[in-house]
N, C-alpha and C positions, 0 to 999 in steps of 0.2 A: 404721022401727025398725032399728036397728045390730043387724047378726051378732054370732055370736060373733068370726069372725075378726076383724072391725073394730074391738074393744076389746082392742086392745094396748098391754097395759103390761109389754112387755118388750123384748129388745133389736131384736126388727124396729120397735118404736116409738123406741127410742132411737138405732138409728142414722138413722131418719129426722130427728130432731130437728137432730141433727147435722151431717148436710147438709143440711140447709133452712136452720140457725142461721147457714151462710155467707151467707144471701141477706140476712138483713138487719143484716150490720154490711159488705156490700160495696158500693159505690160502684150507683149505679141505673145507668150505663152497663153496667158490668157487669151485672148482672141481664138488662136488655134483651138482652144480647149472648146471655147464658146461652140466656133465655129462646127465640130466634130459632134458635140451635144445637139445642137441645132438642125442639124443635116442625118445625124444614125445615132445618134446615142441615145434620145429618147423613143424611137421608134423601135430600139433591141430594150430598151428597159418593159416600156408598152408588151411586147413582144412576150418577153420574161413571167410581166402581171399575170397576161393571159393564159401561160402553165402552170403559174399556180394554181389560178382560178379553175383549170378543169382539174386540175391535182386532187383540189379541195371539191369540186363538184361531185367528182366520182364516188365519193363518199358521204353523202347527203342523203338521206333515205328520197327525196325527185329527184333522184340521180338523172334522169331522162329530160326533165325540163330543165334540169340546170345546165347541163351541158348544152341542148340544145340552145338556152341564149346567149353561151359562150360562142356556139357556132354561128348565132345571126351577127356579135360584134364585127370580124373580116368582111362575110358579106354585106354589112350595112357599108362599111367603108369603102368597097367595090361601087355599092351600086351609089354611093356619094361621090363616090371620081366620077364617074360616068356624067353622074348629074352636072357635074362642073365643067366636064366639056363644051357642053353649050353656052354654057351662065359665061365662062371667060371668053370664048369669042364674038359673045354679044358686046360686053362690058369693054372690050380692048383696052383694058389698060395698062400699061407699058411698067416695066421696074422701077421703083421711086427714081435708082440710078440713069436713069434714060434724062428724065428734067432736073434732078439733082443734083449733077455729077458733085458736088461738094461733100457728097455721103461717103464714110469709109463702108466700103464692100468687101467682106470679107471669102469671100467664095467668088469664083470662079464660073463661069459656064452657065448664068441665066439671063444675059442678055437675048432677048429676041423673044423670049417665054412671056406668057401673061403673067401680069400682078395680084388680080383680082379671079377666083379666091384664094388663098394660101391651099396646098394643097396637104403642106407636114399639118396646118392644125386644123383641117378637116380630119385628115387622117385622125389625129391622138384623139379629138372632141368626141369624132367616134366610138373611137375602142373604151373610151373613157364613159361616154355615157351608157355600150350597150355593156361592158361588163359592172357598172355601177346597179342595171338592173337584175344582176346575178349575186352578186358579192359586195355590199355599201361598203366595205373596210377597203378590197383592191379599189373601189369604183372611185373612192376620193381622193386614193394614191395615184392613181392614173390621170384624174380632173386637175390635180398638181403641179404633174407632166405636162399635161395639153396647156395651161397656163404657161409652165415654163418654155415651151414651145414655142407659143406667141411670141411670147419676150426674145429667145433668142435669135427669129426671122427678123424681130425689128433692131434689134442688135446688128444684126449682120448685116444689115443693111438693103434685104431682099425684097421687103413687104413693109409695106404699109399698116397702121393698127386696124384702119377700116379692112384691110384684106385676114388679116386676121378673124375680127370680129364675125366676118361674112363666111370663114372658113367653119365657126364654130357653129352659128345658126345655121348652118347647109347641114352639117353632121348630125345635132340634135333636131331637126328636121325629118331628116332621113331614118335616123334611126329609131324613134319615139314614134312618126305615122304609121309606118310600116311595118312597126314590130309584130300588131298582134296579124298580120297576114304571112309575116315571114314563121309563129311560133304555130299559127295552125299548120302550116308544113312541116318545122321540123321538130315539136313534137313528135308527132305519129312516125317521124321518120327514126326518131331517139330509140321510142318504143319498140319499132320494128326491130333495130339492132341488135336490143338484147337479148331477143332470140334467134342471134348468129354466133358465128366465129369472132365478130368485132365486139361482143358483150362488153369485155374487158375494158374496150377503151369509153363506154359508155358508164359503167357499173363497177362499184370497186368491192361489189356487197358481198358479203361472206357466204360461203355453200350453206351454212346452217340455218342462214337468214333465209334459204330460197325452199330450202325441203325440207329440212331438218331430220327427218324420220328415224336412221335404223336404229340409232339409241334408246328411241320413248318406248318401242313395246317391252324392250328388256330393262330399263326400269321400272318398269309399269309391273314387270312380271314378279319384280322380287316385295313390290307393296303388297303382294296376296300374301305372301306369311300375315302381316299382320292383321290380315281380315278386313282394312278397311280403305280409305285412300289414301292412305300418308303417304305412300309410294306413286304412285300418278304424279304426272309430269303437269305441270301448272303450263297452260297454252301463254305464251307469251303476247299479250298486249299489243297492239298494233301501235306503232310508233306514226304518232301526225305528221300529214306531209307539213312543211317546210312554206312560205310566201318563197317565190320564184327569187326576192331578193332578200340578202340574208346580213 
């Protein structure tokens, strides 16, 4: 039996009709293409943003806090599925296709699944706002994504715009309250690493940058010819950290 929510006859029914209405006066190559983007192709692109961003983090004189809220993006999206487990079986409501059947459904295999919330643009809304607070250039390439994400759930005929919309406020949600409880963990956690064997994957900083030393006394040593300090090694300036987004 259909919720209330699920009997929509207004305009979150009508702009779904309307993006769905694309799929069937569009070419079936098209659809399949949609349908593949909709379902894994923005979640491998997402996926991609995210190597770059620790590519580029590791090289950031906050090397440690950068990465570190590359690492709370996946976790935030974890602990946003989780959340939504409850929220969909409260909400029950059923795929547009259930009371719709007049909608082209381009995938296979979600009937009997809740509607409410979208779980792809939870997912992207996520990754997209917590690495937006790492990197603003990946983070509006990714907010992009999650957009185009929306659109192709309703495209395909799987979701609704309200399931959407409610996928995006659960993600920013999730990821914005809890951040600064998730960066006092894995700060100290980043930090710790550097002084491991996984440095590397945390730190891309150069030996010279960490010690510097055996060169400066044998510089240092040939500025005595000239009696004064022209030869001494000028200490190198400490470079300001970095705002966590960049």
């Amino acid at each position: 039996m259909s919720t209330p929510l699920a009997d929509t006859t207004n305009p979150d029914l009508g702009l779904l009709h309307a993006v769905n209405g694309l799929a069937k006066h569009a070419p079936a190559r098209l659809d399949h293409l949609v349908s593949w983007i909709g379902e894994y192709g923005i979640l491998i692109g997402l996926a991609l943003l995210g190597l770059v961003g620790w590519l580029q983090a590791r090289r950031r004189p906050d090397a440690p806090v950068a990465v570190a809220g590359l690492l709370w993006a996946p976790l935030s999206v974890a602990i946003a599925e989780l959340a939504n487990l409850p929220i969909a079986a409260i909400v029950d409501r059923p795929r547009p296709f259930v009371d719709h059947p007049d909608l082209e459904v381009l995938v296979e295999g979600k009937a009997g699944t809740y509607s409410f919330v979208s779980d792809h643009s939870t997912m992207s809304m996520g990754i997209a706002v917590a690495l937006f607070l790492v990197n603003r250039r990946l983070g509006w390439i990714a907010g992009g994504l999650a957009m185009l994400q929306g659109f192709c759930r309703m495209y395909m005929g799987v979701h609704y715009p309200t399931d959407v919309i409610g996928g995006f406020a659960l993600a920013v949600a999730v990821v914005l309250l809890l951040a600064p409880i998730a960066m006092a963990v894995l700060v100290p956690l980043c930090h710790a690493l550097t002084r491991t064997p996984l440095a590397p994957l945390i730190s891309a900083g150069r030996r010279g940058e960490l010690g510097g030393g055996g060169r400066g006394p044998g510089r240092g040593g040939r500025g005595r010819r000239g009696g004064g300090t022209r030869g001494t090694v000028r200490a190198e300036e400490p470079r300001p950290e970095s705002d966590l987004a960049a």
